[in-house]
C-alpha positions in Angstrom: -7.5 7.6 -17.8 -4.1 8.8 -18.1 -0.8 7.4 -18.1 0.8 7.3 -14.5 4.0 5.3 -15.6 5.6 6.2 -19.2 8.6 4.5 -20.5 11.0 5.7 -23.7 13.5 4.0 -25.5 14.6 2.3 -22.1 17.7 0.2 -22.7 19.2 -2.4 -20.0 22.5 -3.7 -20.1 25.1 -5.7 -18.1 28.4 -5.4 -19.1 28.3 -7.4 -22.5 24.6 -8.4 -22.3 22.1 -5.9 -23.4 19.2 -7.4 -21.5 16.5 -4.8 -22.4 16.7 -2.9 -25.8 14.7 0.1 -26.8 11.2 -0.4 -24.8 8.9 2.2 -24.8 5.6 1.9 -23.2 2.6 3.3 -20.9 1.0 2.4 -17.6 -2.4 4.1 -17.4 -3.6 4.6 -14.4 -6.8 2.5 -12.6 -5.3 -0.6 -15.0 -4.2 -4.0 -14.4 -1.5 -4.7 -16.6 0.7 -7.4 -17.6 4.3 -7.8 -18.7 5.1 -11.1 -20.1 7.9 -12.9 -22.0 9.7 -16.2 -22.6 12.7 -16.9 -20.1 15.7 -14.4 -20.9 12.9 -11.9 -22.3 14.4 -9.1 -19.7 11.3 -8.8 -17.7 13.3 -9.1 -14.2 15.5 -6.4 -15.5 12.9 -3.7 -17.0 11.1 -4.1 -13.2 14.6 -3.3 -12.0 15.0 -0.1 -13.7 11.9 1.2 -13.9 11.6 0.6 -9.5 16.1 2.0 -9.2 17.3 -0.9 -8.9 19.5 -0.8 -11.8 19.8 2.6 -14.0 19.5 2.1 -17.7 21.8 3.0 -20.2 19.7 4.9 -22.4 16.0 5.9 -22.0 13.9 7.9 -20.0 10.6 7.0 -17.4 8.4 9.0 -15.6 6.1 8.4 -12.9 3.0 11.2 -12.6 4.3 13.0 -14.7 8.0 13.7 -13.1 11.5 12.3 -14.5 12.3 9.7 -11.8 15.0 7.7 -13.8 17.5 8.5 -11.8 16.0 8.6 -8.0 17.2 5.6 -5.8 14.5 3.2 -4.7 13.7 4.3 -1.7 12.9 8.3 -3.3 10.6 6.2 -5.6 9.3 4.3 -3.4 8.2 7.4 -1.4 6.3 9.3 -4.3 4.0 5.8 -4.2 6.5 3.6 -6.7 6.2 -0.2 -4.8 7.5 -3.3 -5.7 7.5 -7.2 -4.5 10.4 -9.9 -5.2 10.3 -13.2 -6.7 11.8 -14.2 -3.0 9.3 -13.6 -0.5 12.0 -12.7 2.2 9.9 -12.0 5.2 10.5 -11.8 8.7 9.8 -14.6 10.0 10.3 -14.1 14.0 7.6 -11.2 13.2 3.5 -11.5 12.7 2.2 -10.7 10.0 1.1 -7.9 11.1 4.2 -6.3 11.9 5.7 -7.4 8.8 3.2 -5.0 7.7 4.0 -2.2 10.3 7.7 -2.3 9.5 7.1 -2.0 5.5 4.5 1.1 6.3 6.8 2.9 8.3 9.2 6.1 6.8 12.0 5.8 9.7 13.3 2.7 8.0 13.6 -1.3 8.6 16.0 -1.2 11.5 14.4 1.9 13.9 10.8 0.3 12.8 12.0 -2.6 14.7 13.3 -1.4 17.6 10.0 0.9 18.0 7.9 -2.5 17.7 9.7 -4.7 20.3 9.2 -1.3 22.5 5.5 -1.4 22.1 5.3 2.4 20.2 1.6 3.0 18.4 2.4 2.6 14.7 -0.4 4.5 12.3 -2.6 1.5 10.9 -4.1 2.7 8.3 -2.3 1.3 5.5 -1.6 -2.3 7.1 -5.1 -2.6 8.0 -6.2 -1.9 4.6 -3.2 -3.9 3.2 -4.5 -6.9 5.8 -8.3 -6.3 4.2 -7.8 -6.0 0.4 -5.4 -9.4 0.9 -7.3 -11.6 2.8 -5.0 -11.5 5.6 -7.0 -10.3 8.4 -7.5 -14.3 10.2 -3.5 -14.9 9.8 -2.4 -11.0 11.1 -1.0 -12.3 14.4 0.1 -15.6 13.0 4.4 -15.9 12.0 4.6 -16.1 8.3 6.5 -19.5 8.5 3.1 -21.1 9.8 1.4 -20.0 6.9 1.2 -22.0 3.4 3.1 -20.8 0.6 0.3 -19.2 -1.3 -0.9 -17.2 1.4 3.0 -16.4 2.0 3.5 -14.6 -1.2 0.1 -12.8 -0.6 1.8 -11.5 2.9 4.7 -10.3 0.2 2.1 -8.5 -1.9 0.5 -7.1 1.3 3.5 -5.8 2.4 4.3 -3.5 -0.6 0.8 -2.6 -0.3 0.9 -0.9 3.2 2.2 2.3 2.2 -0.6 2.8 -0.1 1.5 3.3 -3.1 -0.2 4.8 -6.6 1.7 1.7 -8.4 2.6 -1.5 -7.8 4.8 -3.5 -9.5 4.9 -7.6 -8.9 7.7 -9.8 -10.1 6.3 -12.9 -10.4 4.0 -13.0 -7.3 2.0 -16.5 -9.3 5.8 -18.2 -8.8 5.5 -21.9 -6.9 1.6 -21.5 -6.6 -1.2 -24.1 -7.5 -3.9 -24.0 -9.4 -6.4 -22.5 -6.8 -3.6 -20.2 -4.7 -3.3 -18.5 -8.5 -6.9 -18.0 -8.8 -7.2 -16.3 -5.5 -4.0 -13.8 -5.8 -5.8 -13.0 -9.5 -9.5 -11.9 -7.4 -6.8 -10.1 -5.0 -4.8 -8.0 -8.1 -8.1 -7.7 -10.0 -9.4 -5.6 -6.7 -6.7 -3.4 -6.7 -7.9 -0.2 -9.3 -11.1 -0.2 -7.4 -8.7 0.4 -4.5 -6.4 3.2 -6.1 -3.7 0.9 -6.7 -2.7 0.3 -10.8 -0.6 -2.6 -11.1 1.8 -4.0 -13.7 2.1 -7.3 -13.4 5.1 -9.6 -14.7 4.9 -13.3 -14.6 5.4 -16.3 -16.4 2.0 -17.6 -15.7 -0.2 -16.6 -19.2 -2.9 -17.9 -18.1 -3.1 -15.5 -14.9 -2.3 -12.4 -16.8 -4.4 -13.0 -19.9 -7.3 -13.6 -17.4 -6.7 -10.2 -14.7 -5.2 -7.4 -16.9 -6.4 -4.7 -19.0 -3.3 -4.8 -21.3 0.0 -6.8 -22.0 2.9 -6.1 -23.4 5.1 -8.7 -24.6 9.2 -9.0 -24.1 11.8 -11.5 -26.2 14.9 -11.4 -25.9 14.8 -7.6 -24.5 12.5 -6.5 -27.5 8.8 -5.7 -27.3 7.6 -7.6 -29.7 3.6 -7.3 -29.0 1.0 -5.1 -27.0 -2.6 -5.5 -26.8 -5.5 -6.8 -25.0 -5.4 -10.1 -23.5 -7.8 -11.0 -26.8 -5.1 -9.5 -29.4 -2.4 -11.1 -27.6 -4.0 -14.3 -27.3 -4.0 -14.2 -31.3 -0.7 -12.8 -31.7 1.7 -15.3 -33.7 5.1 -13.6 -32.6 3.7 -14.5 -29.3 2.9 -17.8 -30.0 6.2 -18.7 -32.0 7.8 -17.2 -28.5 6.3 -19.0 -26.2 5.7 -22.6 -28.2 8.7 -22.3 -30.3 10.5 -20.6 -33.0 12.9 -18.6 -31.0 16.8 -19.1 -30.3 17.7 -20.9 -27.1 19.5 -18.5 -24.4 21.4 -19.2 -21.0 21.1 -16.0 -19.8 18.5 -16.6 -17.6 15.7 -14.6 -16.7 17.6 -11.0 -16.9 
């Protein structure tokens, strides 16, 4: 394996607040693996710079092997960089299956939609794959808002699967689910190497990504403070203090 993301020194900040601070690390490719951290860690803002959302202060990431830290999202998003949102955001006067459609197609949100109410043949390639590896293929010509939240956020994860991208990156995709909704969207990730898709993989939910990835890495308070297996980092006391206590409160939210 070799690394398909790599991340140096990235720093993060917002005006005063310096949300992400000197984190280097490595994606290898054909991996599940997870990013974790306490509220106010800076998970929501690495995913930010590392997809162009927001461009670091300092630091430096590659993606294949090529310097994307300063492409826009959408250049990223092209060479096979996808993402999902904590909101699911779909469209809910579409199927699911066109949510699909418009999320796989190059000529962009608004022309994709015009093309669909006129009937044009979209390639199906990717949403039908999308539709397979999530489980989706029973709801495709159903409206999102009929469906029940877990299945929902899987439509979310479906959708930034349909282009077939090298690497994935979900932000909190475990958010608002039970028990059993988790256990099936973990299957669903797990699936994903076999598929050609490596994923990173931050949430709050331990239990999830201690049980699906390869390899974690652990934020506080914009620091890596661990990396490991899910073993190691099940062990790890800086973890532990972090999580169960030990740490200094903070109100600056998930950033």
């Amino acid at each position: 394996m070799s690394a398909l993301l790599e991340v140096d020194a990235l720093d993060v900040r917002y005006g005063g607040v310096h949300a992400v601070s000197d984190v280097s690390m490595q994606v290898e490719e054909g991996t599940v693996v997870g990013l974790i951290g306490p509220n106010g860690a800076g998970k929501t803002s690495m995913i930010d710079a590392l997809t162009g959302y927001h461009r670091p202060s300092a630091g430096r990431i590659r993606f294949a092997g090529e310097d994307i830290t300063t492409l826009r999202p959408y250049v990223r998003a092209r060479r096979g960089l996808a993402r999902t949102f904590q909101s699911i955001e779909l469209f809910d006067d579409l199927t699911v299956e066109e949510n699909l459609l418009v999320a796989s197609d190059d000529i962009g949100v608004v022309r994709a939609l015009v093309e669909l109410m006129v009937a044009r043949q979209h390639p199906r390639g990717g949403t039908d794959w999308a539709l397979s590896v999530c489980g989706l293929k029973d709801v495709a010509e159903r409206s999102p808002k009929d469906l029940p939240h877990g299945r929902r956020k899987l439509v979310g994860v479906a959708r930034a699967l349909a282009r077939r991208p090298r690497l994935v990156l979900m932000d909190e995709p475990a958010a608002g689910l039970d028990t059993s909704e988790t256990g099936v969207l973990g299957a669903h990730l797990r699936s994903l190497p076999e598929q050609g898709v490596t994923v990173l993989l931050i949430d709050h939910d331990m239990g999830l990504v201690l049980n699906v990835c390869d390899y974690v890495f652990v934020l506080d308070f914009g620091r890596l403070i661990a990396q490991g297996t899910p073993d190691e980092i099940r062990a790890n006391s800086d973890v532990i203090s972090a999580y169960l206590g030990g740490r200094k409160e903070t109100d600056d939210g998930d950033r």
